[in-house]
C-alpha positions in Angstrom: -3.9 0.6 14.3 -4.6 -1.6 11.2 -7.8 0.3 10.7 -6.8 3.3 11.5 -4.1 3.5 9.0 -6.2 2.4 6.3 -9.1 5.1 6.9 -6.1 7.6 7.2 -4.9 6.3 3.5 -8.2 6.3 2.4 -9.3 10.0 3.1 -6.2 12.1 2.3 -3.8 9.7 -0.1 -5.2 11.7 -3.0 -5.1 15.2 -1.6 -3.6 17.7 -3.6 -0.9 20.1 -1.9 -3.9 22.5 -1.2 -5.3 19.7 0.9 -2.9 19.2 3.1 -3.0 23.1 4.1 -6.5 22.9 5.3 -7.2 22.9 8.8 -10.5 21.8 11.1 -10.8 25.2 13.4 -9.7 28.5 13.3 -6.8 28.5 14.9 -5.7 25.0 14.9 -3.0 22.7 13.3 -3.8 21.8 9.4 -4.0 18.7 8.0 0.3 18.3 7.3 0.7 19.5 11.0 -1.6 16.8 12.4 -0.3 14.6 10.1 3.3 15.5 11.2 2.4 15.5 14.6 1.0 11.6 14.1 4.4 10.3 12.8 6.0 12.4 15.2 4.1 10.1 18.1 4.3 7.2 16.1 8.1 7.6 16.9 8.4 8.9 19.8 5.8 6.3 21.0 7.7 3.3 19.5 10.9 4.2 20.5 10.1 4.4 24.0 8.4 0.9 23.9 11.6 -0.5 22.0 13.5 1.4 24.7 11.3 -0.3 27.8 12.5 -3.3 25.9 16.1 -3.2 25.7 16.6 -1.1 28.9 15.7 -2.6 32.4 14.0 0.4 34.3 13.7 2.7 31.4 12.5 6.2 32.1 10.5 7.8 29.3 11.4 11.5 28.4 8.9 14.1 28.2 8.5 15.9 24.4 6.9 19.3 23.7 4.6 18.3 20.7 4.2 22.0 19.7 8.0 22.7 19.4 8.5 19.4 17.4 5.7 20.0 15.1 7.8 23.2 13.5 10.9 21.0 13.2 9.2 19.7 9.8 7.8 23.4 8.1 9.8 21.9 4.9 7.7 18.5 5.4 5.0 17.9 2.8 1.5 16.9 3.4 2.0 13.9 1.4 5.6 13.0 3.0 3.9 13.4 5.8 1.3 11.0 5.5 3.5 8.6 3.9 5.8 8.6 6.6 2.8 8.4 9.3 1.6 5.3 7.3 5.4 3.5 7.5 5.9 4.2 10.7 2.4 2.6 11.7 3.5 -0.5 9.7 6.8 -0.8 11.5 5.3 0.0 14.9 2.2 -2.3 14.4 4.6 -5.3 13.2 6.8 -4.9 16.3 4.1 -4.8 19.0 1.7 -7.9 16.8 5.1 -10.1 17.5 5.4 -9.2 21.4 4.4 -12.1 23.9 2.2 -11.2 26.9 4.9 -11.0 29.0 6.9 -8.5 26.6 3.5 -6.0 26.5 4.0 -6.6 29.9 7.3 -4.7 30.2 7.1 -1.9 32.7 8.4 1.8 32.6 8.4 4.7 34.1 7.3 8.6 32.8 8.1 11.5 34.4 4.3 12.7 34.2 2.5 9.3 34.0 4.4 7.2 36.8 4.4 3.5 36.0 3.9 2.2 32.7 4.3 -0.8 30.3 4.3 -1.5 26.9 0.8 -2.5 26.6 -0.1 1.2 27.8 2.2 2.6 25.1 0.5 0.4 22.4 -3.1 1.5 23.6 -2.2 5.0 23.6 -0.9 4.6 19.9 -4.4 3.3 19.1 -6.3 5.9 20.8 -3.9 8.5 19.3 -4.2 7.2 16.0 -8.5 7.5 16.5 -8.4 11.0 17.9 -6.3 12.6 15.6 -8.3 10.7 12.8 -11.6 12.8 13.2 -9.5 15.9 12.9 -8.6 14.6 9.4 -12.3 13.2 8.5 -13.5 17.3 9.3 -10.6 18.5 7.0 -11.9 16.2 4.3 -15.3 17.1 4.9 -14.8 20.8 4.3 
């Protein structure tokens, strides 16, 4: 996540407007939607750790990453990055100050059965990495 966040600052945190509107396909989000999308997860994904937490047999909800995605049309590129990179901060603070037995925390999803909040964390980092090629092809073009 540290990394991440910093390659992510790196490659667009000078992008004009234009920038932001490119995408890496025909056809698929542009760099502010993938960039929206990230914070959106970042969110969501820290929440429901916070959430496993606080709440003895949490159960996750389910989100439709398309539908929130056109929640933010307003949402600049560079909001959008800015508030990917906070929440990052906040959510990499929080899970660096867990103890082993707090990552251990278990929850439950109604797609993914049993999880903890180590799983949540991981799938933060590999989020974080898959989105991030996406965004090295944008900066490429």
């Amino acid at each position: 996540m540290r990394e991440s966040a910093a390659r992510y600052r790196a490659i667009a945190g000078n992008w004009t407007a234009a920038q932001f509107e490119r995408s890496y396909a025909p056809g698929k989000w542009t760099a502010r939607q993938v960039l929206i999308h990230l914070a959106q997860a970042e969110l969501a994904l820290g929440t429901r750790a916070r959430m496993a937490l606080a709440t003895p047999n949490y159960i996750a909800q389910n989100f439709d990453q398309e539908a929130w995605v056109g929640f933010e049309r307003g949402l600049s590129g560079r909001d959008a990055l800015d508030v990917f990179l906070a929440l990052v901060a906040m959510n990499r603070s929080m899970f660096e100050s867990l103890s082993p037995a707090e990552r251990a925390t278990p929850l439950a999803h109604p797609e993914y059965g049993a999880l903890t909040v180590d799983w949540i964390l991981h799938q933060i980092a590999g989020h974080e990495i898959h989105h991030l090629s996406q965004i090295e092809a944008i900066d490429r073009l």
